[in-house]
C-alpha positions as CSV (number, residue, x, y, z in Angstrom):
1,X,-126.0,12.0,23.6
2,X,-129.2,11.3,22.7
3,X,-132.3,8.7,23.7
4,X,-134.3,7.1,20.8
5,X,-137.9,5.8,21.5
6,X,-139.7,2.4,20.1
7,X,-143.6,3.5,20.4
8,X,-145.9,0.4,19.6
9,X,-149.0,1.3,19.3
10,X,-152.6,-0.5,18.7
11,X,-155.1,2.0,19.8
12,X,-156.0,5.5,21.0
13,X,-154.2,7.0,17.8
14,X,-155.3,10.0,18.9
15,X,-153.1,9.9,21.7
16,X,-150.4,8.1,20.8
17,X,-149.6,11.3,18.2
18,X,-149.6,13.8,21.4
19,X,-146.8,11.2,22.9
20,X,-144.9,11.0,19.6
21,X,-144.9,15.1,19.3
22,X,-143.7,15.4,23.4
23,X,-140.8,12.9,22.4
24,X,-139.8,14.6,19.2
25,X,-139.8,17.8,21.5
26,X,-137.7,16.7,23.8
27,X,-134.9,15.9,21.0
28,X,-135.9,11.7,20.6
29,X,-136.2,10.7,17.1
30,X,-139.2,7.8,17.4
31,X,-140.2,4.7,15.9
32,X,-143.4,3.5,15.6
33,X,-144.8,0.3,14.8
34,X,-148.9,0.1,14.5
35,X,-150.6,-3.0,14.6
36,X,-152.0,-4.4,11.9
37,X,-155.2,-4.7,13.1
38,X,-155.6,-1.0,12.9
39,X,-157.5,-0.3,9.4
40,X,-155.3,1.3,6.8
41,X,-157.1,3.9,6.5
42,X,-156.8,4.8,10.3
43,X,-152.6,3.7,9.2
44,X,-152.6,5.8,6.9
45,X,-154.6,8.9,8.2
46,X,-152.2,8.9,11.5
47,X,-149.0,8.6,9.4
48,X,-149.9,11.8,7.8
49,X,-150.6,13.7,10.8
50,X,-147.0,13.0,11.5
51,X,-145.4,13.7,8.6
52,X,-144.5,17.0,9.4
53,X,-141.8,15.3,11.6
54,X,-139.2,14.1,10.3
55,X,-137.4,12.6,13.3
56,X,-140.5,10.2,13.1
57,X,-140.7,6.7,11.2
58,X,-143.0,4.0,10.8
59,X,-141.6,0.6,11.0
60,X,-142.9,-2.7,8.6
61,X,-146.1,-3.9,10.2
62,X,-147.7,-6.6,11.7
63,X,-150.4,-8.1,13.5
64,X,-149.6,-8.3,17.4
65,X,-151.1,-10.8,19.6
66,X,-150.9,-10.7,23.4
67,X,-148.5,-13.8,24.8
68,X,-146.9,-14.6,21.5
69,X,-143.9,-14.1,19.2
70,X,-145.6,-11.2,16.7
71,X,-145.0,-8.2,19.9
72,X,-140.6,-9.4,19.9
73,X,-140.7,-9.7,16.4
74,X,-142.2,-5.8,15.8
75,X,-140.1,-4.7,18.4
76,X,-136.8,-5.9,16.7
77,X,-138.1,-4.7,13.2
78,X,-138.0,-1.7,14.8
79,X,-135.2,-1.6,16.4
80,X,-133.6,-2.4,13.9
81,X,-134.9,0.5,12.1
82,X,-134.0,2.9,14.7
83,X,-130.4,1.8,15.3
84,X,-129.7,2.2,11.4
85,X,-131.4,5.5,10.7
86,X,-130.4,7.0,13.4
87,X,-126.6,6.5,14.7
88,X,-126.6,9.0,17.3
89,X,-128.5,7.4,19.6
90,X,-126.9,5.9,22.9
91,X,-129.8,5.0,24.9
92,X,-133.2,2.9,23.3
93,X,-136.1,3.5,25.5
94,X,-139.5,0.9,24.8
95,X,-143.0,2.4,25.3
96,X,-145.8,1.3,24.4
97,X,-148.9,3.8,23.0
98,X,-150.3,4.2,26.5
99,X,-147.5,5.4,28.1
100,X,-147.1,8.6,29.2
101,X,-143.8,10.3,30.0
102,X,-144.2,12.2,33.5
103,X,-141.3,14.1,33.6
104,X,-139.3,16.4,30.8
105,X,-137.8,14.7,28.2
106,X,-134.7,16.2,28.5
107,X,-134.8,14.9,32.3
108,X,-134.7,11.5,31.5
109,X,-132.2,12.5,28.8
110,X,-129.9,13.7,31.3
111,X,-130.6,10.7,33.9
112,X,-129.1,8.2,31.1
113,X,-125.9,10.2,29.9
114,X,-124.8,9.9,33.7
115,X,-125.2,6.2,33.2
116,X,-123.6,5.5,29.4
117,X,-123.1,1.8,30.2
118,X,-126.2,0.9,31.8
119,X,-129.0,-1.2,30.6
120,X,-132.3,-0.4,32.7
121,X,-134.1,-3.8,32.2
122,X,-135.8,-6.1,34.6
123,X,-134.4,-9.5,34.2
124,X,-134.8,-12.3,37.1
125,X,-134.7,-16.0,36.8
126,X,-138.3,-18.0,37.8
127,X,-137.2,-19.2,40.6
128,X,-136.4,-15.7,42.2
129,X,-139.7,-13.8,41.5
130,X,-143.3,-14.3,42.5
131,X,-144.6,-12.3,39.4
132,X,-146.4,-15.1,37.1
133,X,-149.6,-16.5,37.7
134,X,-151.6,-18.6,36.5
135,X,-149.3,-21.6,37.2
136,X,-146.9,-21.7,34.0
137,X,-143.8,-20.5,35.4
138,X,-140.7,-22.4,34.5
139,X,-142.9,-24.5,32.2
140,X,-142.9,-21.4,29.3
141,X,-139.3,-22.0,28.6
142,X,-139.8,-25.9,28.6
143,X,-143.2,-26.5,26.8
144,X,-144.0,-25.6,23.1
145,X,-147.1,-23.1,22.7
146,X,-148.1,-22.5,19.4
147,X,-151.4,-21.2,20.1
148,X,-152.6,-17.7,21.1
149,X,-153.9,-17.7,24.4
150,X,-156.8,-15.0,23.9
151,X,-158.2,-16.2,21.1
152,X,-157.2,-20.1,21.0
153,X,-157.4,-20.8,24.2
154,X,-159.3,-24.0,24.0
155,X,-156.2,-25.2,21.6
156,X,-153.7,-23.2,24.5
157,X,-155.1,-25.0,27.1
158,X,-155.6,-28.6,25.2
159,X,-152.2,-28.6,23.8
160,X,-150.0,-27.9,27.8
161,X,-152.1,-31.0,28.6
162,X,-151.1,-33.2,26.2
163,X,-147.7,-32.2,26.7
164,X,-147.7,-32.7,30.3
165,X,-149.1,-36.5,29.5
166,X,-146.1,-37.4,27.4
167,X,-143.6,-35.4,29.5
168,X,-142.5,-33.6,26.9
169,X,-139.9,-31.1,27.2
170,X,-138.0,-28.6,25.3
171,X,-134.5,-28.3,25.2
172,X,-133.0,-24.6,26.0
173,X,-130.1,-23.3,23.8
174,X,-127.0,-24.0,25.1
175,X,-125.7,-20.9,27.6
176,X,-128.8,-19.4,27.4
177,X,-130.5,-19.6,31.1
178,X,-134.4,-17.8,31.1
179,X,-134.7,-14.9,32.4
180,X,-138.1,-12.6,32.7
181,X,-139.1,-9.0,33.5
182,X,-141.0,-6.2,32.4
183,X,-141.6,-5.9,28.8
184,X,-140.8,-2.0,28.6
185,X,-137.2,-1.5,29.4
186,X,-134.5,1.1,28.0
187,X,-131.6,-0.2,26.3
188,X,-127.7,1.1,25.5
189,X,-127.2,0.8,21.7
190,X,-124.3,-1.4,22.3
191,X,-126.3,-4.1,23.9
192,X,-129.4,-4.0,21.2
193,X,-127.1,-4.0,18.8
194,X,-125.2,-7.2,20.5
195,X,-128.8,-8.7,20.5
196,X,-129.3,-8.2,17.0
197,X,-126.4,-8.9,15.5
198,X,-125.7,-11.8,18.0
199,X,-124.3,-15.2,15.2
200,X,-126.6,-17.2,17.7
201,X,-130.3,-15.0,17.1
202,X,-131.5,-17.4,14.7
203,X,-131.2,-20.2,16.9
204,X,-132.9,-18.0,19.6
205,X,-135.5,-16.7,17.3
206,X,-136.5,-20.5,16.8
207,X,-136.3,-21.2,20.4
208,X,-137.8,-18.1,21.6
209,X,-141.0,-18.4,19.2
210,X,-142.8,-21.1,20.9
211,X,-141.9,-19.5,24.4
212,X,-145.1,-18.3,26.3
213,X,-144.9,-14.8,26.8
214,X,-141.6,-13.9,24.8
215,X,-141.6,-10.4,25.2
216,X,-140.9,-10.7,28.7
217,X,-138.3,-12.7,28.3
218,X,-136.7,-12.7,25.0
219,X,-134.7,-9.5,25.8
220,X,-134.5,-9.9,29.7
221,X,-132.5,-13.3,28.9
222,X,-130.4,-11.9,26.2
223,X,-129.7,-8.6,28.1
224,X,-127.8,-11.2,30.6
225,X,-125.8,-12.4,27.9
226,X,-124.7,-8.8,25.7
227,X,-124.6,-6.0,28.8
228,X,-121.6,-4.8,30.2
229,X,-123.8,-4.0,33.1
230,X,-127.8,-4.7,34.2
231,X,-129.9,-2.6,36.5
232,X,-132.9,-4.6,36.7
233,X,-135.1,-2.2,36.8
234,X,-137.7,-0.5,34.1
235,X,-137.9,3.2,34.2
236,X,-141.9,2.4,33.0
237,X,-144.2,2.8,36.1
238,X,-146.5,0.1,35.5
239,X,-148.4,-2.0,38.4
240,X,-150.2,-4.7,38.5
241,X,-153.7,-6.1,40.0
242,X,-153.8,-10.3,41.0
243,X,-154.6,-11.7,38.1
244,X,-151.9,-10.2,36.6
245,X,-153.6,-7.6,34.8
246,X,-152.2,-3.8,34.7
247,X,-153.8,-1.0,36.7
248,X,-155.0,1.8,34.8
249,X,-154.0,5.4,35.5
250,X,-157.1,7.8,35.6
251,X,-157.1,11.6,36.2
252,X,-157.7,11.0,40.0
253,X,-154.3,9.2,39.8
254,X,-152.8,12.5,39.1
255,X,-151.3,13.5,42.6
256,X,-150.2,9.8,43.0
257,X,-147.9,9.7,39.2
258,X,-146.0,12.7,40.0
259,X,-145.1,11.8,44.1
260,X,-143.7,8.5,42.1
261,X,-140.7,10.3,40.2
262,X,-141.1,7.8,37.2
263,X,-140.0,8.8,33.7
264,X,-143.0,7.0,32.1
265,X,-146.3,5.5,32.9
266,X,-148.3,3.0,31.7
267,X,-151.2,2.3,31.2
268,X,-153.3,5.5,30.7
269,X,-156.3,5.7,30.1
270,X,-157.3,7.2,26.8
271,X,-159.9,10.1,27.9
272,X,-157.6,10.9,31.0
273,X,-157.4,14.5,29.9
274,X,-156.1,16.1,33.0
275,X,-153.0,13.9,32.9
276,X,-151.9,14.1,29.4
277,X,-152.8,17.8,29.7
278,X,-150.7,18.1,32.8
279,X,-147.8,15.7,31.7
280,X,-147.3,16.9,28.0
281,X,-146.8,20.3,28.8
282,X,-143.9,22.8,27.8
283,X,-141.5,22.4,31.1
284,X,-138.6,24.8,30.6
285,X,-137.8,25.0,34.4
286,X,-134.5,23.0,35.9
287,X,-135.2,19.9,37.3
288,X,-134.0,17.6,40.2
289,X,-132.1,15.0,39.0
290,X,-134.4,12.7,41.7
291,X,-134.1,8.6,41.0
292,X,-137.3,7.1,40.1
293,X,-139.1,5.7,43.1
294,X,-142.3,3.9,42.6
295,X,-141.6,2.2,45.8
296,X,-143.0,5.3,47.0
297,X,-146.7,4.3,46.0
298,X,-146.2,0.3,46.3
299,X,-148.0,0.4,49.8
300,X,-151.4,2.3,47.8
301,X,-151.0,-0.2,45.2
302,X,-150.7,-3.2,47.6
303,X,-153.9,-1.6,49.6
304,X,-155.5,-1.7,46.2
305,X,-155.0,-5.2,45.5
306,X,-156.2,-6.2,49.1
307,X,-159.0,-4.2,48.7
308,X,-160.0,-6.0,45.4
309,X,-159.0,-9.1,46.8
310,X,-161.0,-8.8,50.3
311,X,-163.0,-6.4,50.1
312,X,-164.6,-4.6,53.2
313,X,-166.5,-6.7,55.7
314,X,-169.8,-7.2,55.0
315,X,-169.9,-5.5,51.7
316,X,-170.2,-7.8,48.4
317,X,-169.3,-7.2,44.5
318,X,-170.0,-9.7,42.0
319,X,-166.8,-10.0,41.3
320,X,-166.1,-11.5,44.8
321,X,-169.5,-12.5,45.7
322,X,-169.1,-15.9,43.8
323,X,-165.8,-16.8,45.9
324,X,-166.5,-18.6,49.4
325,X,-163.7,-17.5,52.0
326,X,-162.5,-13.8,49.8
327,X,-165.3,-12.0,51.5
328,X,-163.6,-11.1,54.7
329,X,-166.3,-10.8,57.7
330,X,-169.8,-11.5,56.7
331,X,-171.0,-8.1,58.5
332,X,-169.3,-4.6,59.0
333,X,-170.1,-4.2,62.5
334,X,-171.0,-5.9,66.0
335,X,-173.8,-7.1,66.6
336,X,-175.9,-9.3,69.4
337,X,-177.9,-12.0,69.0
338,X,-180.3,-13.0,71.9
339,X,-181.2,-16.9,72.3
340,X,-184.2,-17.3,75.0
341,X,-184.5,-13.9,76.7
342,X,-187.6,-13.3,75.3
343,X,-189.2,-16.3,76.3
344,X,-187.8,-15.8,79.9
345,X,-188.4,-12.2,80.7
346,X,-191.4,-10.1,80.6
347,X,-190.8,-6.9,78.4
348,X,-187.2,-8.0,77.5
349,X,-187.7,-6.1,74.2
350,X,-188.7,-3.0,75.5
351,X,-186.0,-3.1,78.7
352,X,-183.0,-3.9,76.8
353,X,-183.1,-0.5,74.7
354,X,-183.2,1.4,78.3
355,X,-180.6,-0.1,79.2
356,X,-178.3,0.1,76.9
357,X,-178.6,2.4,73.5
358,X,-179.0,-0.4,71.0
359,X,-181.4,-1.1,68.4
360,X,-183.4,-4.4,69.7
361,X,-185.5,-6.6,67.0
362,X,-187.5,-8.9,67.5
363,X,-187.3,-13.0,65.6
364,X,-185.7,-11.4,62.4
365,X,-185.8,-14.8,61.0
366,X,-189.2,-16.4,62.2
367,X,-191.1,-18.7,59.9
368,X,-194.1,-16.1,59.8
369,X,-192.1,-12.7,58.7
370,X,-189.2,-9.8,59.9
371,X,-190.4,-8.9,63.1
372,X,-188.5,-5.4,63.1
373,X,-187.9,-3.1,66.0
374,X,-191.6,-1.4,66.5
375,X,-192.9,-3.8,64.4
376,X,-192.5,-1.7,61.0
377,X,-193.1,-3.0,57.7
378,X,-189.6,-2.4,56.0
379,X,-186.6,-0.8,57.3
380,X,-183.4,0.8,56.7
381,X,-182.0,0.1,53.1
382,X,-185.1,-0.4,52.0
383,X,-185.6,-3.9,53.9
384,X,-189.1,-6.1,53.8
385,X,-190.4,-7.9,56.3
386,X,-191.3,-10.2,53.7
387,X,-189.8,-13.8,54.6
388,X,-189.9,-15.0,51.6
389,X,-187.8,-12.3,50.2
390,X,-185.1,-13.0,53.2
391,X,-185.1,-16.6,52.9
392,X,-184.1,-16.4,49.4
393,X,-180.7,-15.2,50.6
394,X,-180.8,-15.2,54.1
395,X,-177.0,-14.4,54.6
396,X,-177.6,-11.5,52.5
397,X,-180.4,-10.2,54.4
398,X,-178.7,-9.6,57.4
399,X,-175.7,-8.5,56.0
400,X,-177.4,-5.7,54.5
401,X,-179.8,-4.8,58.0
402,X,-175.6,-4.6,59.2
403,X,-174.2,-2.6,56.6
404,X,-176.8,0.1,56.5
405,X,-177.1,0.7,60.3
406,X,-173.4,1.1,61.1
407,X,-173.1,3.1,64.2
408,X,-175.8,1.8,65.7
409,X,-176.0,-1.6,67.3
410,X,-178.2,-4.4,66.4
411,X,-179.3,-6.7,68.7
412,X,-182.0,-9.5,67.7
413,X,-184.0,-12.4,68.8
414,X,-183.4,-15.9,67.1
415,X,-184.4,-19.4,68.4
416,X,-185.3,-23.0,67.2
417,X,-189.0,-22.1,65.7
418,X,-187.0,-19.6,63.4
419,X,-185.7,-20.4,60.5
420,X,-182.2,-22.2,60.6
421,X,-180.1,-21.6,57.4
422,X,-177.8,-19.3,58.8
423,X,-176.4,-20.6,61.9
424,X,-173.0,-21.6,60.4
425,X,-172.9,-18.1,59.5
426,X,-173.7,-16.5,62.6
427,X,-171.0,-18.8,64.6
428,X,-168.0,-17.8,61.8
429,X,-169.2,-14.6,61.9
430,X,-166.3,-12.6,64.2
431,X,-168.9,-9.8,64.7
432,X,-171.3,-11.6,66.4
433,X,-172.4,-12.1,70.0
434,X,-174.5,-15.0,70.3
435,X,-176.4,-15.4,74.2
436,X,-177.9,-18.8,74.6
437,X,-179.9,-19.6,77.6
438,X,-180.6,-23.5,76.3
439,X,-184.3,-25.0,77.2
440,X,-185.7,-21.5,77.1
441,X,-188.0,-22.3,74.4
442,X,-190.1,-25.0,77.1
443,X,-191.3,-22.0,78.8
444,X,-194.0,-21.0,76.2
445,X,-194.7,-24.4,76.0
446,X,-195.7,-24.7,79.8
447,X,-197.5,-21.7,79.9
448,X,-199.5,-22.4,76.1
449,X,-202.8,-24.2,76.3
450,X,-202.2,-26.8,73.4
451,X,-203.1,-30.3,74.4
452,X,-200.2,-31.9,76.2
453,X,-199.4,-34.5,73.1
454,X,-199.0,-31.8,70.9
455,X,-196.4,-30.2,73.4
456,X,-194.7,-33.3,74.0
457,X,-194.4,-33.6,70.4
458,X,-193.0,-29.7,69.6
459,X,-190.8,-29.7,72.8
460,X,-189.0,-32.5,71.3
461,X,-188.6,-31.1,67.9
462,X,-187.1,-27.7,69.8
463,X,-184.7,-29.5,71.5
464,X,-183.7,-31.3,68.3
465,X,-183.1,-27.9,66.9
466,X,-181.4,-25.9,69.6
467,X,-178.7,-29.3,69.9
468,X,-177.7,-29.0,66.8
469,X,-176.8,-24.9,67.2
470,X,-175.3,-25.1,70.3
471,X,-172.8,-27.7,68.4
472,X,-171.9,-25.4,66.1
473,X,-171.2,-23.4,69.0
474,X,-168.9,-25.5,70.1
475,X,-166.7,-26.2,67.3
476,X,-163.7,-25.2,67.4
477,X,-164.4,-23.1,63.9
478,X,-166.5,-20.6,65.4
479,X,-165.0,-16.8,65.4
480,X,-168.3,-15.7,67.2
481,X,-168.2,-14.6,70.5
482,X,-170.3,-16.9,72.5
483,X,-172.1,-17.5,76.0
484,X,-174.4,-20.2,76.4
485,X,-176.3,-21.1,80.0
486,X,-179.2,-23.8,80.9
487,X,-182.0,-22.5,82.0
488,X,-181.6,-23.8,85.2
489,X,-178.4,-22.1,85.8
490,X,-179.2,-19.2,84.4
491,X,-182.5,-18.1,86.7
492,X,-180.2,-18.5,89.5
493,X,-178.3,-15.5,88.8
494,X,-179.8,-13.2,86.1
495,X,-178.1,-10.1,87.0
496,X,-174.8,-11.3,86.7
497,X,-175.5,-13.0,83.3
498,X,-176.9,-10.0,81.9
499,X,-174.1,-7.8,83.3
500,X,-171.9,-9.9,81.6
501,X,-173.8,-8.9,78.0
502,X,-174.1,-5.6,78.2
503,X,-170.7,-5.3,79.3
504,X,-169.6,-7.3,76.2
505,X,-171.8,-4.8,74.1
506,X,-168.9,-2.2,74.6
507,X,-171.1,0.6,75.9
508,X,-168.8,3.6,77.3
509,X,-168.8,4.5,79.8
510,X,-169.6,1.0,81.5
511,X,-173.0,0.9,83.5
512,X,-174.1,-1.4,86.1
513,X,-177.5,-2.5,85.9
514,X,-180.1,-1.4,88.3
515,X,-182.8,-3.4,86.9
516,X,-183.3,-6.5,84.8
517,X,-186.7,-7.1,83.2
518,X,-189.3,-9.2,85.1
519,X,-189.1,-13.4,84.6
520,X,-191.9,-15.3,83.6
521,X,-194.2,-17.3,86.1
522,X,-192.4,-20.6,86.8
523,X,-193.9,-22.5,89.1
524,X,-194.7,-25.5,88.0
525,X,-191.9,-25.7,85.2
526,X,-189.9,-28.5,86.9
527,X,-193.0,-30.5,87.4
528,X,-194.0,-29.9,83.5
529,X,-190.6,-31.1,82.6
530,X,-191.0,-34.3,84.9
531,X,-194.7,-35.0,82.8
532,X,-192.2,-34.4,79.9
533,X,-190.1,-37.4,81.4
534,X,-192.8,-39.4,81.6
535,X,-194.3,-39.1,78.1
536,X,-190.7,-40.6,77.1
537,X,-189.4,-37.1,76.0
538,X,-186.0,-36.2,77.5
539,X,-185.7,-32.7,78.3
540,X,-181.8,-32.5,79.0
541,X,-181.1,-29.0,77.5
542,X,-183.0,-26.8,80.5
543,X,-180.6,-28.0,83.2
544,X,-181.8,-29.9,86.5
545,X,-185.2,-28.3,87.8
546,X,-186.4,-29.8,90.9
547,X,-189.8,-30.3,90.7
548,X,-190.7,-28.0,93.8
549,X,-192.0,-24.5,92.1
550,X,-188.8,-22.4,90.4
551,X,-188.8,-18.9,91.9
552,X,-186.9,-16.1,90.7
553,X,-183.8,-15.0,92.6
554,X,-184.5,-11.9,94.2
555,X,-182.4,-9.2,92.6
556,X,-181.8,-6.4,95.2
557,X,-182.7,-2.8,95.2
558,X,-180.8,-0.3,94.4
559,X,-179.8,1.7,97.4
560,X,-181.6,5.5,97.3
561,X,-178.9,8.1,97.6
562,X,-178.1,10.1,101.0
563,X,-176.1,13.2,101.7
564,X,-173.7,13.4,105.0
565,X,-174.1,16.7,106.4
């Protein structure tokens, strides 16, 4: 028995003559059909690089185009060609010029004499596969398309409209039902012949020509009609991304190709050297008569695509970055953002770090510039603390300060003098810990020695600003992890609250606090919000201060350690 090979090829001469000789080596006589759009003198000089073969022919040429009639219609030319000039063959295998066989020839030789009668072809109805895309699925086989779809696609596009207005509708040959599948499949004679030869074909031909991606279906749905018996299956590994364009195989893909067990690959990459180096070699050992099992590497593959699809939090690519909603989490890691700590504790910036081992900012997005950790100028990945530079992509500023200090947590100030553009961001943002202690922002207020009009006036602008973040906060979209407290509530019990964050940080092991940072002076603050009252400026945010002077709660001493004797 013997297996003849249909080779068309468009590119990568070169390489397509190192696949030809590995066939012809392996006792396959081969067929090859060049596109017309290769030069003739590129034709010509290839042809006579293989003319010391004689097991090798050239089939009539024509110009291919991708999604159209041209790729069946050189495929049956030569198949034709092969079936007449060569009667010995039992078995037909189509491949294209990047495909590269993986195992010995005479492997896959032995693989199809066990299996005389069977047709290895993918062939499914559009109903049972999820494989188009690009939303003409059943409509190929009812809609006319005329027009190339790479280089007419304005025509392509303009012409499925129109139909769709009229409702127009082809009609399908009688007993023929549409079936699709993988272009590159491997044929018994009897069945290509039946194909061929069928009294029907020039009623298909006609049919078939306006058909939107013929090639995978013109022999898929035929197959069904001619074989004694189907395997849908190809014998060509070839994968796809999601847009329905194929992976390419590079040398790093070496490892992965042989664990697979295909026959044949697709598509290779011309300059891959190490695998048409390491596939085309002279085999003489025995070998396993293993099945093919690309299942084997479908979970790699289906990483792949989700990595293409999603991404890794907090890590753009232009081609993602455009998309809204395909960018996973905005940040790679946790981080913590404080709301009014600073305003309410003394040295809050300088305890928080001794408390717990985190990196702690200061307003990363106040109106003047970055205040960084220690105040420095830029930081890591080459950050400014120019903020103009971070307002002109705000998201993008702190998704970068994320990405390049993973492993260490950052923890910054933000309130409602600094700038606002990002607090949808922060609240969908699953890696964030937002702490709001509402009113805060009234305590530099009382203590500042602007005239009391211009308080009034920038109190209730603050307020303003601060409502409409903790709303965000409390939609039910919001991923972020969030605690919020009134002032009032919160200076009753500060240990407890800021037990609560540092616990929430993660820290192993966990560590109860034996100090929290001093509070500000308030005495006086409920009597400041009253005058607030008064000047008809509602100050609902801070909680219910009475107007008697607000101490803070005592927070006890740590006991000092005894021994028992």
């Amino acid at each position: 028995m013997s297996v003849g090979v249909i080779m068309l090829v468009h590119a990568a001469l070169d390489r397509a003559e190192q696949v030809v000789r590995h066939w012809v080596a392996g006792g396959c006589p081969v067929v090859v059909h060049v596109d017309k759009a290769v030069s003739q003198a590129e034709f010509t000089a290839f042809r006579g690089r293989l003319s010391d073969l004689p097991e090798v022919s050239f089939s009539a040429r024509r110009k291919c185009h991708w999604g159209t009639w041209s790729l069946v219609g050189a495929t049956q030319t030569a198949a034709e060609q092969i079936l007449r000039e060569h009667p010995q063959v039992e078995h037909i295998f189509l491949a294209s010029g990047s495909c590269l066989p993986l195992r010995p020839v005479r492997d896959l030789c032995a693989y199809l004499k066990a299996r005389p009668k069977i047709d290895f072809i993918e062939s499914a109805t559009t109903q049972d596969v999820p494989w188009t895309i690009g939303g003409l699925d059943a409509e190929r086989f009812t809609l006319r398309f005329p027009f190339s779809w790479k280089h007419q696609r304005k025509l392509f596009d303009g012409y499925v409209r129109l139909q769709r207005r009229i409702r127009f509708k082809r009609k399908i040959p009688t007993g023929l039902q549409p079936h699709m599948g993988s272009q590159w499949w491997c044929l018994t004679r009897s069945t290509l012949s039946a194909i061929l030869n069928d009294p029907m074909r020039q009623t298909y031909d006609r049919y078939f020509k306006r058909v939107w991606i013929p090639d995978e279906s013109y022999f898929q749905t035929l197959a069904r009609i001619h074989s004694e018996r189907i395997e849908s299956r190809s014998l060509t590994l070839s994968k796809f991304d999601f847009q329905g364009k194929p992976h390419i195989f590079y040398d790093d893909h070496l490892q992965l190709l042989r664990r697979s067990d295909c026959f044949v690959a697709r598509k290779i990459w011309p300059q891959a050297n190490i695998l048409y180096d390491t596939f085309l070699q002279k085999n003489e050992g025995t070998v396993p008569q293993t099945e093919p099992a690309p299942a084997k590497i479908d979970r790699i593959f289906a990483k792949a695509v989700e990595r293409r699809v999603r991404g890794r939090n907090g890590l753009y690519m232009q081609g993602r970055f455009p998309h809204a909603g395909v960018e996973g989490a905005m940040t790679a890691a946790p981080y913590s953002v404080f709301c009014g700590f600073n305003d309410v504790f003394e040295g809050f910036l300088d305890w928080l770090p001794r408390a717990t081992p985190v990196r702690v900012h200061g307003h990363l997005f106040a109106r003047d510039k970055v205040h960084f950790a220690g105040g420095e100028p830029s930081f890591t990945g080459a950050l400014s603390d120019s903020a103009a530079v971070r307002d002109y992509a705000p998201r993008d500023f702190l998704t970068s300060l994320i990405w390049n200090t993973r492993g260490e947590r950052q923890c910054f100030q933000f309130g409602p003098a600094d700038v606002q553009d990002l607090n949808w961001k922060l609240a969908l943002d699953p890696n964030a810990q937002i702490s709001v202690i509402s009113g805060a922002w009234a305590v530099p207020l009382f203590h500042s020695t602007r005239p009391f009009a211009e308080v009034r006036v920038e109190a209730a602008r603050l307020q303003r600003v601060e409502n409409k973040f903790l709303e965000i906060l409390k939609t039910p979209y919001v991923k972020a992890k969030v605690r919020a407290w009134a002032l009032a509530d919160f200076i009753e019990a500060p240990m407890d609250a800021l037990q609560d964050i540092v616990d929430e940080m993660g820290q192993k092991p966990p560590r109860r606090l034996t100090e929290v940072p001093k509070m500000v002076d308030l005495t006086g603050f409920g009597q400041f919000l009253q005058s607030l009252k008064n000047e008809v400026m509602h100050p609902y945010l801070m909680g219910d201060f009475p107007l008697s002077s607000v101490e803070a709660a005592p927070v006890p001493e740590p006991r000092r350690p005894y021994l028992v004797r």
